[in-house]
N, C-alpha and C positions, 0 to 999 in steps of 0.2 A: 474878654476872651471867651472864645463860644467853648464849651464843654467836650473833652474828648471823648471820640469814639471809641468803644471796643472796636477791636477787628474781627470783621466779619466769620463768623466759623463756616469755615467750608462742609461742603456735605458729604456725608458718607460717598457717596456716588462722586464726586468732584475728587476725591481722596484717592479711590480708585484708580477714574480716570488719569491721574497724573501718575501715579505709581505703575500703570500700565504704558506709558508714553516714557516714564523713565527706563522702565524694562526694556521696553523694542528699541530705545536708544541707545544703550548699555549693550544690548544685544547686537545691532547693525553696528556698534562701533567694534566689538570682536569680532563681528565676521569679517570686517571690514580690514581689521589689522592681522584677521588669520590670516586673510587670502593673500595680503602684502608680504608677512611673514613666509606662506607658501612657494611668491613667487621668488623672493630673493633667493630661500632656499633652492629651491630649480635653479636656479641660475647660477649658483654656490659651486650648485652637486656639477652643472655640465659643466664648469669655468674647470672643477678638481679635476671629472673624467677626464677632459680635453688634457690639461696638464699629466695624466697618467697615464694616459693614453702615447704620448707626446714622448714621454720617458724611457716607455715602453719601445713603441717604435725609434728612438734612437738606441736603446739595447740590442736591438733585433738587427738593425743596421750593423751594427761593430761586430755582434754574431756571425755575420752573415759575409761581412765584408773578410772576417777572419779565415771562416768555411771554405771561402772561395781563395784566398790564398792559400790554407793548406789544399784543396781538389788542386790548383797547380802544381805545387810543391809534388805531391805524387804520382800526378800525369806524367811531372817528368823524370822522377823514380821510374815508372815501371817503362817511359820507352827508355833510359837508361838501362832497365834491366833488360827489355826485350831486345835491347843492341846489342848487350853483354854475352844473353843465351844464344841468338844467332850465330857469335862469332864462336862459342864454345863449342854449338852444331858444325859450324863449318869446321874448326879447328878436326872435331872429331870426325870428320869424315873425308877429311883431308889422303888417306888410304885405302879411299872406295870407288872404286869404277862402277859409273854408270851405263848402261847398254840401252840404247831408247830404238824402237822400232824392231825389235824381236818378233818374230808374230809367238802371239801366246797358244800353245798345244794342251792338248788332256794330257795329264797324267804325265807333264814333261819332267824332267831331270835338270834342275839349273846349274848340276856343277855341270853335267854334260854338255849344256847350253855355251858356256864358257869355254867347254875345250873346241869345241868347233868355232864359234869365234876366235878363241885364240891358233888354230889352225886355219882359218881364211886370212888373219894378218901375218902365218908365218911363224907364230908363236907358241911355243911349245911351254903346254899350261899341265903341269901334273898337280894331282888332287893334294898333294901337301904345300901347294902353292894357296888354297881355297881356302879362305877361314870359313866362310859362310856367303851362301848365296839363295837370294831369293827375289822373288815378283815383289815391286811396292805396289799398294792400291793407285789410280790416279781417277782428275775429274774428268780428262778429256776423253776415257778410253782408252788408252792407250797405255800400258804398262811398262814402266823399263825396268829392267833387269838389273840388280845392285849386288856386286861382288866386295868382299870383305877380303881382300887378298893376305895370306901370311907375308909373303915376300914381296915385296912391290919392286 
């Protein structure tokens, strides 16, 4: 049997070199498992956003879908109310004579106004007949005359 060898001593430099190739391996393998680590994460974070996102806008939907039931609900409140006060207006003026086509004068007198129309119909209009009379503004120009009569 031939005589065994020792095994050969590697050299300072050959020690090196492997402990440097260990290194850069060691090394490329963390980066390598960063960047994977990285990318799941990314992909983690956008899969939660997506989902929270997701949650979100079905919060915002039920919000939204609510809002727009109540905006009906009060729409039809206030033309229920604005049908209510119309007929309160009319109710209350249901004892007002309107006079449309008067030509408007300076410095006129409306209960006067009144008694001479009530004298071209015949009608004999004394001032305790007059609660109150006066011009209303209008947009066509045209002004009519609103008597508030005591006695109708």
């Amino acid at each position: 049997m031939p005589p065994k060898k020792k095994p050969a001593q590697l050299s300072q430099e050959a020690k090196s070199k492997i402990s440097e190739i260990a290194t850069s391996t060691t090394m490329l393998s963390i980066a390598a498992f960063e960047e994977i680590l990285d990318k799941r994460l990314k992909t983690h974070t956008k899969e939660l956003d997506n989902a929270l996102v997701k949650k979100e806008n079905s919060h915002l939907k039920l919000g939204n879908a609510q809002l727009n039931i109540l905006a009906k609900e009060m729409a039809d409140r206030i033309s229920k109310l604005e049908e209510d006060q119309e007929n309160i207006n009319l109710y209350s003026r249901r004892d007002y004579l309107e006079f449309h086509g008067v030509p408007d004068t300076l410095d006129e007198n409306t209960d006067e106004l009144v008694k001479q129309i009530g004298d071209l119909m015949a009608v004999e209009v004394k001032p305790s007949d007059i609660s109150t009379s006066h011009r209303l503004p209008s947009k066509r120009g045209v002004i009519p005359t609103i008597i508030d009569p005591y006695n109708y």
